[in-house]
N, C-alpha and C positions, 0 to 999 in steps of 0.2 A: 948460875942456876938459882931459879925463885926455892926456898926451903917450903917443903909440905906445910899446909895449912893443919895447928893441931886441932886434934878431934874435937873443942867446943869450938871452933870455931867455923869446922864442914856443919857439927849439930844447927848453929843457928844459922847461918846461909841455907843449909838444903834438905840435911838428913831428919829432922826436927820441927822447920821450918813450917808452917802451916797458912793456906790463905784464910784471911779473917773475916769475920761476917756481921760480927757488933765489935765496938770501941767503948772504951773506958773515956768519961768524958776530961778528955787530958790533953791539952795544947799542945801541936807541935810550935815550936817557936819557929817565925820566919829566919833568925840565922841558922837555925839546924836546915831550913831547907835549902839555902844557901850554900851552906856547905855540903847537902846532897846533891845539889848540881856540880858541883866543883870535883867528888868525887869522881862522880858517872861517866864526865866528861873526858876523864883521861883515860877511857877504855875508846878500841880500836874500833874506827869504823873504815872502811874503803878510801882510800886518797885523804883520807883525813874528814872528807865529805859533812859528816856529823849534822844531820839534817833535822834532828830532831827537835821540835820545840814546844813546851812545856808552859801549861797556865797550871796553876796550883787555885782549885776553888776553896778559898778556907771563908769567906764570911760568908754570914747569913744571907746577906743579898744575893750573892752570887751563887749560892746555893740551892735559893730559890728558881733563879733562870736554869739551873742547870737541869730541875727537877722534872720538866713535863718531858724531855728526855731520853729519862729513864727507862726502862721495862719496868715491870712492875714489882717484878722480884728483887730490884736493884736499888729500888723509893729508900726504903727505911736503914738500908746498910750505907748508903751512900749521904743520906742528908746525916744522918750518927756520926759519921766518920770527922775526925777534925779539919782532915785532907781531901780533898778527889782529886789527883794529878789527870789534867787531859794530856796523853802526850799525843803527838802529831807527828805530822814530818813535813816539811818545806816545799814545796814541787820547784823553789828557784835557788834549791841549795849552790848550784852548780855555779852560780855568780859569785859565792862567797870562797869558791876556790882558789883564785890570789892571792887570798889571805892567809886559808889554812892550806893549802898546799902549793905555795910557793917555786919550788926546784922544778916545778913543772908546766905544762898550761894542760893543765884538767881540764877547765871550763870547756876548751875546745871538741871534749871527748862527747863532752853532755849537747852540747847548744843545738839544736834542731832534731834532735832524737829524741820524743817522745817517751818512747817506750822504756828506752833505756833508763832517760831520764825517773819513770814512776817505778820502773823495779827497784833503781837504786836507792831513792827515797822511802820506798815502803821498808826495804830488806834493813837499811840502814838504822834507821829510824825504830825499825822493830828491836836491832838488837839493842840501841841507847834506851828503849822502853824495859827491855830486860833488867838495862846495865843499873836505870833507875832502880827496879824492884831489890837487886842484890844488895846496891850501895844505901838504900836505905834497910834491909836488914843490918846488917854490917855496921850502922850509925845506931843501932839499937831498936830500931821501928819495924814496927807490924806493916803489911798489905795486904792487899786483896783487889786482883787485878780483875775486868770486867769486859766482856765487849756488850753486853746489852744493852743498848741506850742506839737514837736513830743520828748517827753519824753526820747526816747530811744538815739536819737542825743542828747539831753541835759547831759544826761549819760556821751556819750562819750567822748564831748566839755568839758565839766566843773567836772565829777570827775571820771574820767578818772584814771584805777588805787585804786580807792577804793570802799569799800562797800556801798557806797551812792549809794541809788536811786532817785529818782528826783520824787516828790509828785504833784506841783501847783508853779505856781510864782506872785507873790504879788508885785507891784509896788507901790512905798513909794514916797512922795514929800508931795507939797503943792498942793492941788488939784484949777485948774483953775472952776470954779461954770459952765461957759457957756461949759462944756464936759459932767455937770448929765443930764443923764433919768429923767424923768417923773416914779414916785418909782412906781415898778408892786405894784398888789393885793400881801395880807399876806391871809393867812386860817383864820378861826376864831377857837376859844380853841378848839370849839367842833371837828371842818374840820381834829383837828392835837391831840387832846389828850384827855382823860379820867384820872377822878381821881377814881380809884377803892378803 
């Protein structure tokens, strides 16, 4: 059995945890993000599937393409940030199935189902955009995950040519304190769950 996670370390993944809306101007270095991928990667997604695939906008240039974009309310937190991770998700994950899941023939389960295929990609995809957000708390880094910006321009700008679609974008750094909210209401168990 995994041993409880001790209380600073639920504080900084969730209970503490806060999305960020200015940055302290502080590099994340590319092997920290490197080793953010390596972490993320070994949480579960369906058949192994792991559809998610990730551009990290850290330079100026690239910052600039990402920026007409944006919503408006998203401009100045986003171009601050030292990070915007795009994550996505593959729509031809299902080909990479012989590789990551081996014991079996997955690919078979996806190939001419559609539908199947984009729920799996979206769901999957979503939870490795999570898994990104935890695993870089956890490395010591701030976020502030977004959907505001016009997805289908992010398509075109950044994966352009392949089966990525473009999910949410997460901006990574060191978060400046005087950019949190005041944290909304949570539900309470009952507002959100039953134990049957």
């Amino acid at each position: 059995m995994s041993p409880r996670l001790d209380p600073a370390a639920l504080k900084q993944l969730f209970l503490e945890a806060r999305t960020q809306n200015k940055w302290l101007p502080k590099d994340v270095p590319d092997p920290l993000l490197r080793e953010l991928i390596d972490v993320m990667k070994m949480a579960p997604t369906s058949a192994n599937c792991s559809p998610a695939r990730i551009i990290f906008v850290k330079s100026r240039e690239a910052k600039e393409r990402l920026k007409p974009m944006l919503a408006p309310g998203n401009v100045d937190k986003t171009m601050s940030a030292p990070v915007s991770a795009i994550i996505g998700h593959d729509m031809a994950f299902y080909e990479r199935l012989p590789q990551l899941f081996p014991h079996a023939d997955a690919k078979s389960w996806f190939v001419g189902k559609s539908e199947h295929i984009g729920l799996t990609a979206f769901r999957n995809g979503s939870l490795q955009g999570a898994y990104l957000m935890l695993a870089a708390r956890a490395l010591g880094l701030d976020i502030g995950a977004m959907s505001g910006f016009d997805n289908a321009k992010v398509d075109a700008e950044f994966f352009k040519d392949t089966t990525v679609k473009s999910n949410f974008i997460c901006n990574i750094g060191y978060g400046d304190p005087s950019g949190v909210m005041a944290r909304s209401p949570r539900f309470t168990f009952d507002e959100m769950a039953i134990i049957v």
